[in-house]
C-alpha positions in Angstrom: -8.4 6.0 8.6 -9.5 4.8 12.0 -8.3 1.9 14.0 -11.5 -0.6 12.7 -10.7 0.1 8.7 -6.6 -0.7 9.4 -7.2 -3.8 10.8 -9.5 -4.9 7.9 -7.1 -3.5 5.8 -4.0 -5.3 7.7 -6.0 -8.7 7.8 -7.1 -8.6 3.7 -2.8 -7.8 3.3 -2.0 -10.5 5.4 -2.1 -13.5 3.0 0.4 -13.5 0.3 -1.4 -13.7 -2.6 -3.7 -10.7 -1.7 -0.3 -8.7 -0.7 0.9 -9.5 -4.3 -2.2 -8.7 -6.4 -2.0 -5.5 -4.3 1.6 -4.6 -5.3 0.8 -5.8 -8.6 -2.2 -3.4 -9.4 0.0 -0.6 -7.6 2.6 -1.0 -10.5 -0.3 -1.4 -13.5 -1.3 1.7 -12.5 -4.3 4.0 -12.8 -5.3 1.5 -16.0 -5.3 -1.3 -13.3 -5.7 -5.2 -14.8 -8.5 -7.5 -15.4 -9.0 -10.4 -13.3 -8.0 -12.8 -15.6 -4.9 -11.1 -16.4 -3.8 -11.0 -12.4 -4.8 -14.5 -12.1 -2.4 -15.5 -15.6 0.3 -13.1 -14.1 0.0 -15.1 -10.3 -0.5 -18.3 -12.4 -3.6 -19.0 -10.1 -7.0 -19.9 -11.0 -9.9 -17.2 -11.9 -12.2 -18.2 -9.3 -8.8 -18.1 -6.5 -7.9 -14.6 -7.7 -11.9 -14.0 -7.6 -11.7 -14.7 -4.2 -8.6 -12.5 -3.1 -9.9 -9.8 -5.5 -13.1 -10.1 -3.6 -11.8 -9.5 -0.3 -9.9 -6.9 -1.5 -12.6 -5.1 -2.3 -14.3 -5.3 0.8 -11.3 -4.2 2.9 -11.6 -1.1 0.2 -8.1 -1.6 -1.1 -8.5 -1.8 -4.7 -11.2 -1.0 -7.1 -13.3 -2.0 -9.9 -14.8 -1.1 -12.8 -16.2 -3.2 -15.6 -15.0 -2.6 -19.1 -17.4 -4.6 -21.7 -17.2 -8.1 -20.7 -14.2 -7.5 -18.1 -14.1 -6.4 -14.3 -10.6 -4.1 -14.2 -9.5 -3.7 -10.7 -7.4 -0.6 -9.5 -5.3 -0.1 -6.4 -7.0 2.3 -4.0 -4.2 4.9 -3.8 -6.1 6.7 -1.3 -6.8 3.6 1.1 -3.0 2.9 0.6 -1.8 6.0 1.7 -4.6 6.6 4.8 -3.1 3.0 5.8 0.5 4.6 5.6 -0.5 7.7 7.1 -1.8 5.5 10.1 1.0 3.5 10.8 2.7 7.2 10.7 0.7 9.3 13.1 2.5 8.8 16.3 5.7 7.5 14.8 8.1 10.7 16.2 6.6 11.5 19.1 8.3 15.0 19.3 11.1 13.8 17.6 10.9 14.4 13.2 14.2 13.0 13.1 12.6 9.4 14.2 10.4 9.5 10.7 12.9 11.4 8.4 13.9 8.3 6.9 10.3 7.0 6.4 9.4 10.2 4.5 12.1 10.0 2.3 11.2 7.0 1.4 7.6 8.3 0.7 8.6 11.6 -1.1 10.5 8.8 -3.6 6.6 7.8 -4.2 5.0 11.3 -5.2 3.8 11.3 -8.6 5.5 13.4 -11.3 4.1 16.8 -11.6 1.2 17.0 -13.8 0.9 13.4 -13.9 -2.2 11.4 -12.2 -2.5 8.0 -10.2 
C-alpha cells in the first residue's frame, strides 16, 4: 500500500460511522451484510449508510456484490491488512522487540487452518 491509498484509507475510517460499518462487516465475515441490514444494525437511515458504504468503497475498504435485489458489502481483508502492514513497516527500526507485542496481537487474527476470510 503506498502513502496516497492510506491516507484515503485513514480519511474514509475517520468518521465514526464508517469506522463501525467497517468493524461490523469484519465480524459478518466473508458472507458480509446487505445495506439495509448495516443500516437496521447502526439504526441509521439507508440512504446515510448508502453514503458511508459509498465511500467506503471508494477508499477500497469493503466490497460489494449484489445478490438478487440486494447489494452485500464485504470487508476488504486485503486492504485491511496492506493498511496494517503500513502502519508496520518501519515500526522497529532494528529493534523486533519494539513490534513483538503488535504481532502478537496480529497472529491472534490468523484464520484457522483450512478456513477462508
Amino acid at each position: 500500500m503506498d502513502e496516497r491509498q492510506a491516507l484515503a484509507s485513514f480519511g474514509a475510517l475517520s468518521q465514526e460511522t464508517r469506522l463501525q460499518i467497517v468493524r461490523m462487516l469484519v465480524v459478518a465475515g466473508p458472507d458480509g451484510m446487505s445495506a439495509g441490514t448495516v443500516a437496521e444494525k447502526l439504526d441509521v437511515s439507508p440512504s446515510n449508510i448508502s453514503f458511508h458504504l459509498k465511500e467506503l468503497d471508494r477508499a477500497g475498504l469493503v466490497r460489494q456484490q449484489r445478490e438478487a435485489r440486494s447489494i452485500i458489502y464485504t470487508a476488504n481483508y486485503d486492504a485491511l491488512s496492506g493498511l496494517v502492514r503500513f502502519l508496520m513497516e518501519d515500526c522497529c527500526a532494528g529493534h523486533p522487540e519494539i513490534c513483538t507485542p503488535a504481532a502478537e496481537v496480529a497472529a491472534c487474527c490468523a484464520p484457522a487452518e483450512g478456513k477462508i476470510r
